[in-house]
Steps between C-alpha positions, in 0.01 A plus 500: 500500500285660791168573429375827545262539842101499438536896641816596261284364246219698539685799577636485146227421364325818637803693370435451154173489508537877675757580198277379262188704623734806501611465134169382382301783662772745370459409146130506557464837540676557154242284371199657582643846377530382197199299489325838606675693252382253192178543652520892424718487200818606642806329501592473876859482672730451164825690517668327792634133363330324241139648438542623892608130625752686750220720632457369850803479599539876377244531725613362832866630433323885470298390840778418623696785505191765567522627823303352801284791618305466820239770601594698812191415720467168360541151792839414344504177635170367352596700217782303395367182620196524305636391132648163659173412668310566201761322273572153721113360478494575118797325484418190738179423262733324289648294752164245460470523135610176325606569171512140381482157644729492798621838427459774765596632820244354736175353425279512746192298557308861593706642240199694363430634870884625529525652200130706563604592825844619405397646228216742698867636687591725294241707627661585815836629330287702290302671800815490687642739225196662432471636857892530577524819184322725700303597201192518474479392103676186649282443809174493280654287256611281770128451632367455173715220493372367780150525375516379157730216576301330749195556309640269253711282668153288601435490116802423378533147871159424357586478085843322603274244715325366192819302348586397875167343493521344182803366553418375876838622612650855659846376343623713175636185385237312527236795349763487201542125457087467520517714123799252354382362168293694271399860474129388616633409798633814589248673736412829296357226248234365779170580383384866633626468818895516360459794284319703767712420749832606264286824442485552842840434610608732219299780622563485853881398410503896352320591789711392753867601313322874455477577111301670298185478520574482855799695545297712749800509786752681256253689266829719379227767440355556846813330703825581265668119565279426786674284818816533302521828448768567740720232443848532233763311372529121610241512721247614238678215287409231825134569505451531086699183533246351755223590295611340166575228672167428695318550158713253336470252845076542419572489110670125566246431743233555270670275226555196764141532571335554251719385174691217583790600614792326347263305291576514153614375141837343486763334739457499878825756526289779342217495774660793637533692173130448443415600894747833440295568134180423692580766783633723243139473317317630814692737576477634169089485552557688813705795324298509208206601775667762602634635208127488372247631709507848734471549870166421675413648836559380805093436590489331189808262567296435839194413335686241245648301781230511789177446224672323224801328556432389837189336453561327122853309670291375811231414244766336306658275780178422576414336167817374513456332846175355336672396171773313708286330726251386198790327295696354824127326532609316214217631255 
């Protein structure tokens, strides 16, 4: 039997990786509404399916079928293209993530760089949308975005440097297979400089995906839906989509440096079970944030990234520059 080419192979491989995202994402969302609603002692989506199991796809079939609305004065071709240029690079930020041994689309040895760099994309689909509307809720949104999400983009290189450095390699795979073993080895458990650094990442990880406390670009109560706010039906559905799926992209991040990855109790075939409960576990961290605390002004998100966050991460890779170079001395 003829074997598949090396570029067939790959191209499948993305495929269900791509299918995967999309179901995982979707099922997210119904997640962290009912996560949300525990939270506040409600029930959450229930009547569609099982306890509300059914409720996405409720969802995207109803988003489907609404009617694609766009404004009159509005630059209808950046309009339209905007959803697919903010969905592709919070897509492609899976493409480098190994989810076990051997088990991913492409891992790169700068596989930390590409998925930072990709990741910091989205930011042009969201200005591009932003400024397209021919709103003005959506146009300040748009810039806000641009502010905050640089701000903390620096914070959030310089937190995900620390594993890089402990592990002495930009490779996911090799970040992840530096934790293997016990759950001391994992990176959050280094003394100080791991649970900082985890603090960090978490912090500018909410940041950079725009939740409360730093929802500050679609602040329903000054902007109504913010860069958004013009958008209907699928193309609504696209960027939600993109944005569930660039938290959970950061969520699994997070895990692989920071918790092990597919380390874990148990047979080798459940690394990625453990690496999905581990994402999972962050994520969860990152909605209970913003389910917990209220909006904070825009000065004040500033001030957090430029006087704290900025300068405890360099301090950070600095000690862990330091630490690295002490024990490589062999003392």
């Amino acid at each position: 039997m003829m074997a598949l080419p090396e570029s067939a192979v790959a191209a499948i491989a993305g495929v269900i990786l791509l299918l995967s995202v999309i179901g995982v994402v979707t099922y997210v969302t119904l997640l962290e509404r009912k996560f949300a609603a525990r939270m506040q002692s409600r029930i959450g989506p229930y009547r569609v399916g099982w306890h509300g199991i059914l409720q996405p796809i409720a969802d995207a079939l109803k988003l489907m079928m609404k009617e694609d609305i766009v404004p009159r004065d509005a630059d209808r071709r950046v309009f339209n293209l905007a959803p697919i240029v903010f969905l592709i690079p919070c897509l492609l930020i899976f493409a480098t993530i190994p989810f076990a041994p051997g088990l991913g689309v492409a891992d790169l040895n700068i596989g930390i760089l590409f998925f930072l760099a990709v990741s910091s994309m989205e930011i042009v689909g969201l200005f591009m949308a932003g400024w397209s509307s021919n709103n003005k809720y959506a146009l300040i949104s748009a810039m806000r975005a641009v502010n905050q999400i640089i701000s903390y983009d620096l914070p959030f290189l310089f937190a995900a440097l620390i594993p890089v450095l402990l592990a002495g390699s930009l490779r996911l795979s090799d970040i992840a297979n530096a934790q293997s073993g016990s759950v001391f080895m994992w990176f959050i458990a280094y003394p100080v400089i791991g649970q900082l650094g985890f603090l960090a990442f978490v912090i500018a990880s909410v940041a950079a995906e725009n939740r409360v406390p730093f929802d500050i670009l679609e602040a329903e109560s000054e902007l109504v839906a913010g860069f958004r706010v013009e958008y209907s039906g699928m193309k609504f559905a696209l960027i939600q989509l993109g944005e569930y799926a660039h938290v959970l992209g950061t969520s699994f991040l997070g895990a692989l440096l920071f918790l092990g990855a597919w380390s874990g109790p148990g047979p080798e075939w459940l690394g990625p079970v453990w690496f999905l409960l581990k994402a999972l576990g962050v994520f969860l961290v990152i909605t209970w944030i913003r389910w917990s605390f209220v909006r904070i002004r825009v000065d004040q998100i500033l001030q957090i990234s430029w006087k704290l966050l900025m300068p405890l991460t360099m301090l950070l890779v600095i000690a862990t520059a330091i630490t690295v170079v002490w024990r490589s001395a062999g003392v």
